[in-house]
C-alpha positions as CSV (number, residue, x, y, z in Angstrom):
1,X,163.3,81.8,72.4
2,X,162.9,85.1,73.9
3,X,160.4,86.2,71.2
4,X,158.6,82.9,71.2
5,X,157.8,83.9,74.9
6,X,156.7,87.0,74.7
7,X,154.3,86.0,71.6
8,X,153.0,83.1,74.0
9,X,152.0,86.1,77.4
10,X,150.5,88.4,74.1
11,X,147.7,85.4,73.2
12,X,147.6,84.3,76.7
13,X,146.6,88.2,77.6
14,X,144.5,88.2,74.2
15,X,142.9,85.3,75.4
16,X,142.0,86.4,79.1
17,X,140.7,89.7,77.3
18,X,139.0,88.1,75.1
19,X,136.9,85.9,77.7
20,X,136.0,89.2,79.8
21,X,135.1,91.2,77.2
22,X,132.4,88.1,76.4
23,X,131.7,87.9,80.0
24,X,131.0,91.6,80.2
25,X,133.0,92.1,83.9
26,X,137.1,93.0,84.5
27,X,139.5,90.0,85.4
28,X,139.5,89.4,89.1
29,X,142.7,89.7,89.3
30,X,142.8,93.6,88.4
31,X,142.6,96.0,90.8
32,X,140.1,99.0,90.9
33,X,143.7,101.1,89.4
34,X,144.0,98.7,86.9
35,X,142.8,99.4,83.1
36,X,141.5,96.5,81.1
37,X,140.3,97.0,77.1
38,X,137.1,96.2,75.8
39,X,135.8,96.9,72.3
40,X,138.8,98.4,71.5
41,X,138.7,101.1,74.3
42,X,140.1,101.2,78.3
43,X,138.2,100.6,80.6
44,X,139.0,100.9,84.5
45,X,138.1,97.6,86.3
46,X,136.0,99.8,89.4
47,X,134.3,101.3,86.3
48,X,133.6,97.9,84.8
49,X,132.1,96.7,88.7
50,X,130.0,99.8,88.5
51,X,128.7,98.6,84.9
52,X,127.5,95.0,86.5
53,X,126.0,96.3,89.2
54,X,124.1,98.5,86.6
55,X,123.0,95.5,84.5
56,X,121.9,93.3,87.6
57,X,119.7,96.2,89.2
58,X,117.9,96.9,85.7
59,X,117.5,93.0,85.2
60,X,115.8,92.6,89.1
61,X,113.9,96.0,87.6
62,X,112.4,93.7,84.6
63,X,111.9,90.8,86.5
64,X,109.5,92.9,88.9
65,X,107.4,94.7,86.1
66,X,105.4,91.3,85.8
67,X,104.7,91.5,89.3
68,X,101.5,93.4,91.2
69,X,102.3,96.8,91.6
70,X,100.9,96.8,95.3
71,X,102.8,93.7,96.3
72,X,105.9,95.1,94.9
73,X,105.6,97.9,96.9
74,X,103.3,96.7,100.2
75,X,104.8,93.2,100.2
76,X,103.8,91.5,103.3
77,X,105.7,89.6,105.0
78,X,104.3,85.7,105.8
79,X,103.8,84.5,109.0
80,X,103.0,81.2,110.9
81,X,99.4,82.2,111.5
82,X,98.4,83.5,108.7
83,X,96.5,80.4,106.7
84,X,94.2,80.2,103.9
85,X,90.7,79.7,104.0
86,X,89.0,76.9,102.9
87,X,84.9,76.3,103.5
88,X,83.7,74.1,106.4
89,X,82.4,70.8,105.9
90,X,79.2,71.3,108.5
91,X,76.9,74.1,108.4
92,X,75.8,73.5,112.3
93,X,78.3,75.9,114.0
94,X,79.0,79.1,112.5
95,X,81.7,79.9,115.3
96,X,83.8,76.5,114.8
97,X,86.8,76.8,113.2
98,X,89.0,73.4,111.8
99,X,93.3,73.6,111.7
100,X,95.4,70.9,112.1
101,X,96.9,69.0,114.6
102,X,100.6,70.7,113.7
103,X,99.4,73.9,112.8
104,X,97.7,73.9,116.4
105,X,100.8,72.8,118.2
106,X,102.8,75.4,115.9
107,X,100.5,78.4,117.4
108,X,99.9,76.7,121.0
109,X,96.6,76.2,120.5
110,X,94.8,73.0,122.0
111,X,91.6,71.5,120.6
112,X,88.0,73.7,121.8
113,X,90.2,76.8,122.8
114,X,89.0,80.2,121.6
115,X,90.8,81.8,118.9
116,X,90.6,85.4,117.4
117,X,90.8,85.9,113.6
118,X,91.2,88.9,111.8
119,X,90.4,88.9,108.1
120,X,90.0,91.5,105.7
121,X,89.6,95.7,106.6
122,X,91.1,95.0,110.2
123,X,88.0,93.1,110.9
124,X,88.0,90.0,113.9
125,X,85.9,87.8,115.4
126,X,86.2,85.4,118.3
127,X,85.5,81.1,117.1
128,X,86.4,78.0,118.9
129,X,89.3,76.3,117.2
130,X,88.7,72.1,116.8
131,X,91.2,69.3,115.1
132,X,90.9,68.2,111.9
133,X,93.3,65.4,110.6
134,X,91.9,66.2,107.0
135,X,93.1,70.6,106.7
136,X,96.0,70.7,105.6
137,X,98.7,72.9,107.6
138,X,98.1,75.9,105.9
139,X,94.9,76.3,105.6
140,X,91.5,77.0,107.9
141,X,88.2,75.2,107.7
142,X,85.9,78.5,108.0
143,X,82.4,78.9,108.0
144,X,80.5,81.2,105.6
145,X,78.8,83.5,108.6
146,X,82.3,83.9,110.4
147,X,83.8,84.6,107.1
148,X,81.4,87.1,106.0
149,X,81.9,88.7,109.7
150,X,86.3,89.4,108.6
151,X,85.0,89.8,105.1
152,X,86.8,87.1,103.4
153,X,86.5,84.6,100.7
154,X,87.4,80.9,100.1
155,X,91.4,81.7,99.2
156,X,92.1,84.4,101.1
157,X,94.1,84.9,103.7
158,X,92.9,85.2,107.9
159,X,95.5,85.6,110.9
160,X,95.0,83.6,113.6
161,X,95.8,84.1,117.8
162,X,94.9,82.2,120.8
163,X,92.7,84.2,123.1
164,X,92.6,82.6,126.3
165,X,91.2,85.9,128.1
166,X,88.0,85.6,126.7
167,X,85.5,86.5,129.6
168,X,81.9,85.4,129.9
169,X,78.9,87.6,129.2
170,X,76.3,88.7,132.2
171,X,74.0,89.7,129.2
172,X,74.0,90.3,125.3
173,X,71.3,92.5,123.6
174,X,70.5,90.7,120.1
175,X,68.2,92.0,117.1
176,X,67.0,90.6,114.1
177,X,67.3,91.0,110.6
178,X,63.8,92.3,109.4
179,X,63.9,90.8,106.4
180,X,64.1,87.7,107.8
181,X,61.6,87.5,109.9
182,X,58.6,87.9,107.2
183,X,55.6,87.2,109.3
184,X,56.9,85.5,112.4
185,X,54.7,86.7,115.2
186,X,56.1,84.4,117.6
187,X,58.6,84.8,121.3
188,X,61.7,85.2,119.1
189,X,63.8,84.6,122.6
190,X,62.2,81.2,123.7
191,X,61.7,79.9,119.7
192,X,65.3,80.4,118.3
193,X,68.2,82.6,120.9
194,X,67.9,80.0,123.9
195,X,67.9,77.4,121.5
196,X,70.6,78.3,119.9
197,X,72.6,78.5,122.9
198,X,71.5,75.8,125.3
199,X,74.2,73.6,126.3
200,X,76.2,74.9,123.8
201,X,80.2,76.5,124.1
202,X,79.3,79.2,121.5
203,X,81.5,82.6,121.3
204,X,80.3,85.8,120.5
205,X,81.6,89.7,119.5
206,X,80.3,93.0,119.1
207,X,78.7,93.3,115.9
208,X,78.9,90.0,114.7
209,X,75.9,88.1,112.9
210,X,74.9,84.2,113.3
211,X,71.8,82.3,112.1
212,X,69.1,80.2,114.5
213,X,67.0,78.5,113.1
214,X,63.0,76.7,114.8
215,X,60.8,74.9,113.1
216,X,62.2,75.1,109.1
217,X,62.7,78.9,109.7
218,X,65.9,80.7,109.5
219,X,66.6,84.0,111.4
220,X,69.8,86.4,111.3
221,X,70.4,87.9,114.2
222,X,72.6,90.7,114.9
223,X,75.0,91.3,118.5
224,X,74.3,94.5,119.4
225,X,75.9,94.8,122.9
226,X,78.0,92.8,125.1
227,X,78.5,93.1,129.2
228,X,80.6,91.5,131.1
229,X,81.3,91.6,135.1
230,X,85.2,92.0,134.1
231,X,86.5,95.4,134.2
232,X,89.5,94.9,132.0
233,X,87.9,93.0,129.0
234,X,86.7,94.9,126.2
235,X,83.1,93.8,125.5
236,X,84.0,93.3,122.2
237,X,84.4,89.6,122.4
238,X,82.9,87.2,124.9
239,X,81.5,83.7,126.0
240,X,78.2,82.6,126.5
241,X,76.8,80.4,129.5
242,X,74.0,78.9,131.3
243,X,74.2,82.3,133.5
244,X,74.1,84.9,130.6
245,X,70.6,87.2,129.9
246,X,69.6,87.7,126.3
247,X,67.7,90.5,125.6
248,X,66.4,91.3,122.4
249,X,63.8,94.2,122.5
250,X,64.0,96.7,120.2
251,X,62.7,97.1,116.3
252,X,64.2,94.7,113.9
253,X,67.4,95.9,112.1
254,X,66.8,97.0,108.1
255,X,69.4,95.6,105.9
256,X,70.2,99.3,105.0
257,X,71.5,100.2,107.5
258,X,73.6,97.0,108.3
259,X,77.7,98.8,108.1
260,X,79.2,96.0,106.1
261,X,77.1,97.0,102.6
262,X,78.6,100.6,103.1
263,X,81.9,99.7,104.1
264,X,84.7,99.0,101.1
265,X,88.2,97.8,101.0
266,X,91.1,97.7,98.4
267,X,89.4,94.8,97.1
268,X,86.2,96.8,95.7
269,X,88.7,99.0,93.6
270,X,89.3,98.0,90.4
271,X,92.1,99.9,87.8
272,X,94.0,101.7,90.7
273,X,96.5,99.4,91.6
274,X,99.7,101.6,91.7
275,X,97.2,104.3,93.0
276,X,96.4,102.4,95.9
277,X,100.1,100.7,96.6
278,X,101.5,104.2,97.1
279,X,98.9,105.5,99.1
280,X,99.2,102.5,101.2
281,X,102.9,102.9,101.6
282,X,102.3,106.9,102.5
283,X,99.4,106.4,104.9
284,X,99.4,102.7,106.5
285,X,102.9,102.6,107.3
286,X,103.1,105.7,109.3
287,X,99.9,104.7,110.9
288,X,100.6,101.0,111.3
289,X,104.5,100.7,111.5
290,X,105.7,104.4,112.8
291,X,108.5,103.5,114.7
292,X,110.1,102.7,111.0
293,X,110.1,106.0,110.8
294,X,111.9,106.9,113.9
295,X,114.0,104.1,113.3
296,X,115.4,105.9,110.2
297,X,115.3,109.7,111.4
298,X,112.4,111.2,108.9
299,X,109.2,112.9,109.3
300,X,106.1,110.7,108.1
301,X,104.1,111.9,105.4
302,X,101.4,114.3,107.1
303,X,99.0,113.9,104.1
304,X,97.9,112.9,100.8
305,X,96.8,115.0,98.0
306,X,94.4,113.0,95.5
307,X,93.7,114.9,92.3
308,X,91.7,113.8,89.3
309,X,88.7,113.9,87.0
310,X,85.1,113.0,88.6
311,X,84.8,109.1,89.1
312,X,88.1,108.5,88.9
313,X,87.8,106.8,92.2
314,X,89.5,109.3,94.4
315,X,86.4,109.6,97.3
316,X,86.1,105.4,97.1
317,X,89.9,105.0,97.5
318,X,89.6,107.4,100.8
319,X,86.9,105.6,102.3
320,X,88.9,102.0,101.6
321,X,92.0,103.8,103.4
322,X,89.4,104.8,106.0
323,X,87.6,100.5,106.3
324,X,91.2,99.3,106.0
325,X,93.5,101.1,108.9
326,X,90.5,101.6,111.1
């Protein structure tokens, strides 16, 4: 009886054993003192823990080799007002913007208030925000001019704030684009600016582009200066009224030297993904997010040394870091 016993607690043991050894882990039951035998050989149960904890970290490591290098690494972290943009479905006001109704009550944002979205290369620009039943909640209805001011495409993704301190302008210096003009001999002020802004709630920033158009003819203008009568607004954004003086004298602006054909972002670099992801990680996060830093008791990094061949893009990804942390 006594044998038949002790042969039934040998399989029963065999058995357990058996099912760890398949399972790859130590019995829960043993301690981290306790031995355990797989393949043939002991093996301590805190040693077997350690093992596991090997195999899930390299199996997290192959699950993130299909993934972008740079979003590994600089993986942002979503927000409610960051939306995707979508194109507008009228092309008569360049500075309205279309959310809807619950993404508007989600950021406290009523319908015609002004709104600041930043896009692409730490680049904003002021719009008037309006309800659309149609946008879905996260995305933007976005007009090609204010997306070509924050530099981003249909897809992308824009941030988006209220801005209820947005002050009115006492006067606003505009110049055109000379290669839009052709042979236009005419009052540019009185044919297409006023125009463009009578009666209308329209919002403007420094360095900002928008179109007017008179008589079939389509001219880009360009903001060049902004002053208002409020000593602690910026004059980079601003709102236009009855009261406001437009002045546009000056020589026409040559596409050459508008900033945004010299400026280039992370997206004009192609093949230097894991380049750019740890140069991002070395130089925007002490710049943008030092108190991590401080938080965890180290020195940021106080450079970057970029070596390689001629052309391998080294200059081109300095002047990205340069557009993209301002």
């Amino acid at each position: 009886m006594v044998a038949w016993r002790a042969t039934a607690i040998v399989a029963a043991a065999a058995a357990v054993l058996a099912a760890v050894t398949d399972a790859g882990s130590a019995p829960s039951g043993l301690t981290s003192h306790a031995n355990w035998v797989k393949g043939g050989s002991t093996v301590s149960a805190a040693t077997a823990r350690r093992r596991r904890r090997r195999r899930e970290l390299k199996k997290k490591a192959d699950a993130l080799k299909n993934e972008d290098v740079a979003l590994t690494i600089m993986r942002e972290k979503v927000t409610p007002n960051m939306v995707l943009v979508d194109d507008a479905l009228t092309d008569e006001d360049p500075s309205a913007v279309y959310l809807s109704a619950g993404k508007m009550e989600e950021l406290d944002i009523f319908h015609g208030d002004t709104v600041i979205l930043r896009g692409k290369k730490r680049k904003e620009t002021i719009c008037v925000a309006y309800r659309d039943n149609s946008v879905s909640d996260d995305q933007i209805r976005l007009h090609r001019v204010a997306r070509g001011d924050i530099r981003v495409r249909l897809g992308d993704v824009v941030q988006v704030r209220p801005e209820p301190n947005a002050k009115y302008a006492s006067s606003v210096k505009i110049l055109p684009f000379e290669d839009t003009l052709d042979d236009f001999k005419g009052d540019l002020k009185e044919k297409f600016i006023l125009p463009y802004f009578d009666g209308k709630y329209r919002p403007l920033h420094k360095g900002g582009v928008f179109v007017a158009k008179h008589g079939g003819r389509s001219v880009e203008f360009k903001v060049v200066d902004i002053i208002t009568d409020s000593e602690e607004a910026t004059d980079s954004f601003c709102l236009v009224d009855e009261s406001t003086q437009f002045y546009c004298d000056g020589e026409p602006l040559s596409r050459d030297d508008d900033e945004r054909l010299n400026e280039v972002g992370y997206d004009d670099i192609g093949g230097c993904k894991k380049q750019i992801a740890q140069i991002r990680e070395l130089v925007e996060l002490p710049l943008r997010h030092p108190s991590i830093f401080h938080a965890v008791g180290i020195p940021p990094p106080r450079g970057v040394l970029m070596y390689g061949p001629p052309g391998s893009g080294k200059t081109t990804i300095a002047r990205a870091v340069a557009a993209e942390t301002g």
